[in-house]
N, CA, C and O atoms as a CHARMM CRD file, in Angstrom:
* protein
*
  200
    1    1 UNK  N     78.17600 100.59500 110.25400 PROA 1      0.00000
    2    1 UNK  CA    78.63400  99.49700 111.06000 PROA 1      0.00000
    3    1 UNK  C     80.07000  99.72900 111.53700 PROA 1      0.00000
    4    1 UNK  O     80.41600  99.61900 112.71300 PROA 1      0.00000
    5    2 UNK  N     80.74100 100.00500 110.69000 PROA 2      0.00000
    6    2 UNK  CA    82.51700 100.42000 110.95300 PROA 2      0.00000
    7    2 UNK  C     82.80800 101.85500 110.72800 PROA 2      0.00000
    8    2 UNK  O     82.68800 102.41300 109.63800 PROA 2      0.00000
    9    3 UNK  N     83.16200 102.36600 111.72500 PROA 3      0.00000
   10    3 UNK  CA    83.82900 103.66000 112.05500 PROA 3      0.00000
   11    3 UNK  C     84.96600 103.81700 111.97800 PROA 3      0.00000
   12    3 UNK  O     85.80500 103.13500 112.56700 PROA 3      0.00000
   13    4 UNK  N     85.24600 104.99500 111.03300 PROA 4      0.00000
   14    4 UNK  CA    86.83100 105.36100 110.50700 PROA 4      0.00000
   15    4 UNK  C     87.29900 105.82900 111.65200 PROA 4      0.00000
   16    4 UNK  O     86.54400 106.50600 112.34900 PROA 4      0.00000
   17    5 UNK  N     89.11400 105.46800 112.23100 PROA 5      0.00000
   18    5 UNK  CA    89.21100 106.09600 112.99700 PROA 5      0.00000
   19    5 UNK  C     89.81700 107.55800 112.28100 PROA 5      0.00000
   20    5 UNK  O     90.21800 107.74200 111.13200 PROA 5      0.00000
   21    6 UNK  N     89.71800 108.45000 113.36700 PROA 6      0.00000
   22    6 UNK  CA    89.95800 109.77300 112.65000 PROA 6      0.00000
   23    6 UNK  C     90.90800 110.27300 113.82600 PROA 6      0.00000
   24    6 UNK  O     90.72200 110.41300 115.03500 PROA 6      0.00000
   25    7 UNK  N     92.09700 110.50200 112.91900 PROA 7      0.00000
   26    7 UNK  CA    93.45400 111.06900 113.79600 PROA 7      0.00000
   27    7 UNK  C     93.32700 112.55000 114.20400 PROA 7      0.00000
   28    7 UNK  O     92.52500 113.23700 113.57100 PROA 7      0.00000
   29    8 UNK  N     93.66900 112.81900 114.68300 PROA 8      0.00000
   30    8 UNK  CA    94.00900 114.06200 115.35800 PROA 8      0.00000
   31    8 UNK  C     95.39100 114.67500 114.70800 PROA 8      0.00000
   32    8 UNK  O     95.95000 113.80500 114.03900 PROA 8      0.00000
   33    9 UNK  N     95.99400 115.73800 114.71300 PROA 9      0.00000
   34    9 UNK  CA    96.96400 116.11100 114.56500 PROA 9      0.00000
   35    9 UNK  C     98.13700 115.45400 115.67100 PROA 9      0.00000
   36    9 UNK  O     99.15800 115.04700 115.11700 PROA 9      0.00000
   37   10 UNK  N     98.08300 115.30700 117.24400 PROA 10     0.00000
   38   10 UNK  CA    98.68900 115.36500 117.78000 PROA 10     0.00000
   39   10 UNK  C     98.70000 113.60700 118.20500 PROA 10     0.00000
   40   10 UNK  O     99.38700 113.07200 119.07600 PROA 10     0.00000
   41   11 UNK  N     97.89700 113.08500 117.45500 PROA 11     0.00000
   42   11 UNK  CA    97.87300 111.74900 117.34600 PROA 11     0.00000
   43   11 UNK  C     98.94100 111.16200 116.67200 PROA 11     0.00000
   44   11 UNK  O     99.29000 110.03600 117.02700 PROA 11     0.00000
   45   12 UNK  N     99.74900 111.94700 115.40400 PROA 12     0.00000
   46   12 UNK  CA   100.70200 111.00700 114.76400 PROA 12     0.00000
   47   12 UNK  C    102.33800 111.00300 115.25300 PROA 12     0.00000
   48   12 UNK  O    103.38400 110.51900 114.82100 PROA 12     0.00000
   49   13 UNK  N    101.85600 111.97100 116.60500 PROA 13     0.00000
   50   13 UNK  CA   103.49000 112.21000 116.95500 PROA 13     0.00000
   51   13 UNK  C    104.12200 110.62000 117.39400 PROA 13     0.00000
   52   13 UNK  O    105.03600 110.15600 116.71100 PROA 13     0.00000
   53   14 UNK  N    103.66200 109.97200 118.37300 PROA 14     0.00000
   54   14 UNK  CA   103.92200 108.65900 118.93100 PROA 14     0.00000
   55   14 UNK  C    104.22100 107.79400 117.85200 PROA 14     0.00000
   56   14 UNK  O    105.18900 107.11100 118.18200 PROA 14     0.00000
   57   15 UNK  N    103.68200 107.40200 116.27400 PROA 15     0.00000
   58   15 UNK  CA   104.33200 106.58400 115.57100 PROA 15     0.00000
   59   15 UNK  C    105.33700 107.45300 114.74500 PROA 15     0.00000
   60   15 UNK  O    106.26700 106.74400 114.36000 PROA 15     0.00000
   61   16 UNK  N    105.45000 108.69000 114.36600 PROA 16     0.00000
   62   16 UNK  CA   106.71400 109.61100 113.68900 PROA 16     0.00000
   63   16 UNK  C    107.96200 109.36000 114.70300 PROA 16     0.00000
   64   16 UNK  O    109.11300 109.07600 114.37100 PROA 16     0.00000
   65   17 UNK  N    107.34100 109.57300 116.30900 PROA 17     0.00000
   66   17 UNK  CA   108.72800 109.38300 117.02500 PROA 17     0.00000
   67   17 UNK  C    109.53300 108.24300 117.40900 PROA 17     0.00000
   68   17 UNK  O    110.59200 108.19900 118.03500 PROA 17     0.00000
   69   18 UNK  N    108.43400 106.84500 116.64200 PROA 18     0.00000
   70   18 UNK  CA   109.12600 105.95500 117.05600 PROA 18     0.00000
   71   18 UNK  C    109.81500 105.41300 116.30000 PROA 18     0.00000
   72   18 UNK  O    110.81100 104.81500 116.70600 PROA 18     0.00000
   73   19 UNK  N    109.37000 105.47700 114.48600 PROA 19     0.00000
   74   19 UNK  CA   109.64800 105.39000 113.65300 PROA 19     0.00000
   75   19 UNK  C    111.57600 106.10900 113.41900 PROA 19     0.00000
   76   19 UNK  O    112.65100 105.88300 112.86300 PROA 19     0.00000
   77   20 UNK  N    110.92100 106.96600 114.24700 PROA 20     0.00000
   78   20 UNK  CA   112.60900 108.42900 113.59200 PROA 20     0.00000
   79   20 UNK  C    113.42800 107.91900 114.77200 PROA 20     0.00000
   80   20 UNK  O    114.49700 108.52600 114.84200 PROA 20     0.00000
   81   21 UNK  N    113.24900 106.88500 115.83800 PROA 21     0.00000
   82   21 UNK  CA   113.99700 106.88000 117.05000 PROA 21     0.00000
   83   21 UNK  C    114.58200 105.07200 116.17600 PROA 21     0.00000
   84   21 UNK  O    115.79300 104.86100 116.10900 PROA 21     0.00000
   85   22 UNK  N    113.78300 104.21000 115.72600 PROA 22     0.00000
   86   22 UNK  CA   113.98300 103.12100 115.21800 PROA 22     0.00000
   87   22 UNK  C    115.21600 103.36200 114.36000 PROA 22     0.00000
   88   22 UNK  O    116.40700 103.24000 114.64700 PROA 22     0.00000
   89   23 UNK  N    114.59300 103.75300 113.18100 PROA 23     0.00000
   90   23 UNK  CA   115.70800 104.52400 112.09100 PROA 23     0.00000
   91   23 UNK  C    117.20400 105.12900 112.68500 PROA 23     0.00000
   92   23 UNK  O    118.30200 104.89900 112.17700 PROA 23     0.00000
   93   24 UNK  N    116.99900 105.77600 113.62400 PROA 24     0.00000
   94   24 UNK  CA   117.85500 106.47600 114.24100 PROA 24     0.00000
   95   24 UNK  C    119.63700 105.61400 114.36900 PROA 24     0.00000
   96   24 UNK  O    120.79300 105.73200 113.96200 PROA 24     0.00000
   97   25 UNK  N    118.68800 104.68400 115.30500 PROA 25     0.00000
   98   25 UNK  CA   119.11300 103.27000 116.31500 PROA 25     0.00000
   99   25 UNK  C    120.05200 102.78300 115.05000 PROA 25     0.00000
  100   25 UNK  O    121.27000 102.94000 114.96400 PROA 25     0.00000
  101   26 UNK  N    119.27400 102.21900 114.19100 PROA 26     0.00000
  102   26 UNK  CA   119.62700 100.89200 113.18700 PROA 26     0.00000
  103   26 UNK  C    120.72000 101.72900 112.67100 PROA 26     0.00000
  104   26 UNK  O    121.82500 101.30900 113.01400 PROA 26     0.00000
  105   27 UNK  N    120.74100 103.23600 111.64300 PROA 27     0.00000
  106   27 UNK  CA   121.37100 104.25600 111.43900 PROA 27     0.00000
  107   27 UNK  C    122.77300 103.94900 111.87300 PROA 27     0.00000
  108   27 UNK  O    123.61200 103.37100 111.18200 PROA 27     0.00000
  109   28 UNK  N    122.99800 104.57000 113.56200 PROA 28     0.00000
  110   28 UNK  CA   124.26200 104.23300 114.06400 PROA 28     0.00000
  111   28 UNK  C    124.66600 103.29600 114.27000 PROA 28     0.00000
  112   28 UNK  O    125.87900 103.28000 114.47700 PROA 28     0.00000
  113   29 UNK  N    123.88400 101.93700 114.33900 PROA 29     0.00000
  114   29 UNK  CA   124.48100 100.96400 114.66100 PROA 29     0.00000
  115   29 UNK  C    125.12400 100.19300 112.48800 PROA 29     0.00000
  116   29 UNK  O    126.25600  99.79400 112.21300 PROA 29     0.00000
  117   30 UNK  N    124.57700 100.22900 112.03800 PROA 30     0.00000
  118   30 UNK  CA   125.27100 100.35900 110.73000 PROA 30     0.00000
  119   30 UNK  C    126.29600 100.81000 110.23300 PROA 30     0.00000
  120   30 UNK  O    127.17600 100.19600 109.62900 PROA 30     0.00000
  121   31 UNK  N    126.18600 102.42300 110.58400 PROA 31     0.00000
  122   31 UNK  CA   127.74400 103.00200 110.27800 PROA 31     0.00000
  123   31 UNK  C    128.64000 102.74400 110.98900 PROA 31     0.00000
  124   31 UNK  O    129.57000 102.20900 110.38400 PROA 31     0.00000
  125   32 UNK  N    128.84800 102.92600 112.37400 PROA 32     0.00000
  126   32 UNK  CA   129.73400 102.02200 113.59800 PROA 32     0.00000
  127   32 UNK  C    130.34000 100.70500 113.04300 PROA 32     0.00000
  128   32 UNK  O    131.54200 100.46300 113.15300 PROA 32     0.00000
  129   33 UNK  N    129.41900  99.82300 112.41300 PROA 33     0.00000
  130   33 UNK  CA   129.86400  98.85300 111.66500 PROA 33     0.00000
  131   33 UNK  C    130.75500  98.91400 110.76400 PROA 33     0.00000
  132   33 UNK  O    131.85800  98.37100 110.70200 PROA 33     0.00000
  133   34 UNK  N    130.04700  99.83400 109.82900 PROA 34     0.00000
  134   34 UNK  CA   130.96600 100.14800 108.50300 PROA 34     0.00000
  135   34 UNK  C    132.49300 100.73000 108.84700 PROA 34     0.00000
  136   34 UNK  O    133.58300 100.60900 108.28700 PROA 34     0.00000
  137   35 UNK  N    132.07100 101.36200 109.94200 PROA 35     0.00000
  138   35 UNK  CA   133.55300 102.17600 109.88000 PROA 35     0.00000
  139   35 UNK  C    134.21800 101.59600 110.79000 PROA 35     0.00000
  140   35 UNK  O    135.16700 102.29500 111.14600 PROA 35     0.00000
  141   36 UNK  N    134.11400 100.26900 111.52400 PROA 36     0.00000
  142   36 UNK  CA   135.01100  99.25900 111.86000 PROA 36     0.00000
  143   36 UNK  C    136.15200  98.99000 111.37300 PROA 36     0.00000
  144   36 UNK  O    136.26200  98.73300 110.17500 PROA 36     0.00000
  145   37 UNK  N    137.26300  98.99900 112.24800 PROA 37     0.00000
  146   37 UNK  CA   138.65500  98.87600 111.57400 PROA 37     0.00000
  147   37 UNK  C    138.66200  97.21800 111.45100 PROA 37     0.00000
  148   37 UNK  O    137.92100  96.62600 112.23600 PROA 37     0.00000
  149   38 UNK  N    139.34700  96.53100 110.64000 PROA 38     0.00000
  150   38 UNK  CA   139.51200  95.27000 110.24800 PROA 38     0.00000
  151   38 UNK  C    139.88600  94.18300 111.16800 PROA 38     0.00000
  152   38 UNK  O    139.38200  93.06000 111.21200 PROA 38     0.00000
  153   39 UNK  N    141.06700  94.77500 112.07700 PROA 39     0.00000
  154   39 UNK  CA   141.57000  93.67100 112.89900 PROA 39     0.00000
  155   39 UNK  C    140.69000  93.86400 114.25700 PROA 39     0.00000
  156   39 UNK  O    140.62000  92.89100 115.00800 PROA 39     0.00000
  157   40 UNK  N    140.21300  94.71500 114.50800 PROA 40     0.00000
  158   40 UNK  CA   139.59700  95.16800 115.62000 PROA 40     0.00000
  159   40 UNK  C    137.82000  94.36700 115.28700 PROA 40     0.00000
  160   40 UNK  O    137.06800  94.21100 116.24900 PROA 40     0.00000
  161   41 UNK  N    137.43800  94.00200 114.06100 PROA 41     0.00000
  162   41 UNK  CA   136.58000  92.94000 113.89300 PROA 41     0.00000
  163   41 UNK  C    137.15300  91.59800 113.97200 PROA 41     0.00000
  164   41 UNK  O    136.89900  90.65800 114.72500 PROA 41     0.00000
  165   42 UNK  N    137.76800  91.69800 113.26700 PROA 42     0.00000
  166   42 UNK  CA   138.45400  90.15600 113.51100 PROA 42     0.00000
  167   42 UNK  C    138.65800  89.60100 114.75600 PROA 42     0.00000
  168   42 UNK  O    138.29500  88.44300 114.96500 PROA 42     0.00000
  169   43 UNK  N    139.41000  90.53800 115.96900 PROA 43     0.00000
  170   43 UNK  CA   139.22000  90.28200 117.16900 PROA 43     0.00000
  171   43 UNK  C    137.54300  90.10200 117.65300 PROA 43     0.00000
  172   43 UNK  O    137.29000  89.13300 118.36800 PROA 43     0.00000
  173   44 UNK  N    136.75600  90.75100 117.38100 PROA 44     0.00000
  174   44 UNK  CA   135.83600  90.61300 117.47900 PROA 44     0.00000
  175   44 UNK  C    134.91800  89.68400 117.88500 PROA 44     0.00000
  176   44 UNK  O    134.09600  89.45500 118.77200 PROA 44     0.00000
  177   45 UNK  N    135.68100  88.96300 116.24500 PROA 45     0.00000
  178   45 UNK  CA   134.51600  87.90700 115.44400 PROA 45     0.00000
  179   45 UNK  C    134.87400  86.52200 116.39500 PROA 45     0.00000
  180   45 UNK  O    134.18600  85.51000 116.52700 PROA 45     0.00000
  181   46 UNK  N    135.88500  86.77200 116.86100 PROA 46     0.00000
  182   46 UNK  CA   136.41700  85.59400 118.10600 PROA 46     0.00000
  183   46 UNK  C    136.43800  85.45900 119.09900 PROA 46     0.00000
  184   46 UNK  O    136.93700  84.51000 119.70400 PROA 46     0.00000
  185   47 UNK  N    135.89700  86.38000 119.52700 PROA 47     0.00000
  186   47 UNK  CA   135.04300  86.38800 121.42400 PROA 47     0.00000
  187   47 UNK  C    134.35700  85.24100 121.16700 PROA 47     0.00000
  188   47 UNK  O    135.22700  84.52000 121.65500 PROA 47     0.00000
  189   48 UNK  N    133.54400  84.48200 120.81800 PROA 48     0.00000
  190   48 UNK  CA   132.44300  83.66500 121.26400 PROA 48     0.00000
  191   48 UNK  C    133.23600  82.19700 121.79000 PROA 48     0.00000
  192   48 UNK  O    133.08900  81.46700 122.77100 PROA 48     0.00000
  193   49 UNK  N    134.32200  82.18100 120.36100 PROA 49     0.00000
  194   49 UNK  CA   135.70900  81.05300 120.53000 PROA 49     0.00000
  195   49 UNK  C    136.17700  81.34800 121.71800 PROA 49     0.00000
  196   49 UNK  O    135.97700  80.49100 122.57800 PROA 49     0.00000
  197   50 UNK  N    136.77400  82.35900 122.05100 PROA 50     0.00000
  198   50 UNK  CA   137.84400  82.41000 123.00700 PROA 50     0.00000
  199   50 UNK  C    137.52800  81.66900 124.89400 PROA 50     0.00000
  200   50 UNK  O    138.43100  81.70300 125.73000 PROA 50     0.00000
């Protein structure tokens, strides 16, 4: 009644590349964060006020 689907080799590239492009993304946008200088957030954090 139900048929396994059955991958191909060249089938798993599209979720590996989106996966490693996701990761990627979040990755730099994290460290960029981290390595934020203090007052240069603080200015930051007050755009929405200003």
């Amino acid at each position: 009644m139900y048929k396994r689907i059955i991958y191909e080799n060249w089938h798993l590239v599209v979720p590996v590349l989106s996966f490693a492009t996701t990761v990627l993304v979040f990755g730099i946008m994290t460290v960029r964060g981290m390595l934020l200088r203090k007052d240069k957030a603080a200015r930051m954090s007050n755009l929405p006020l200003e």
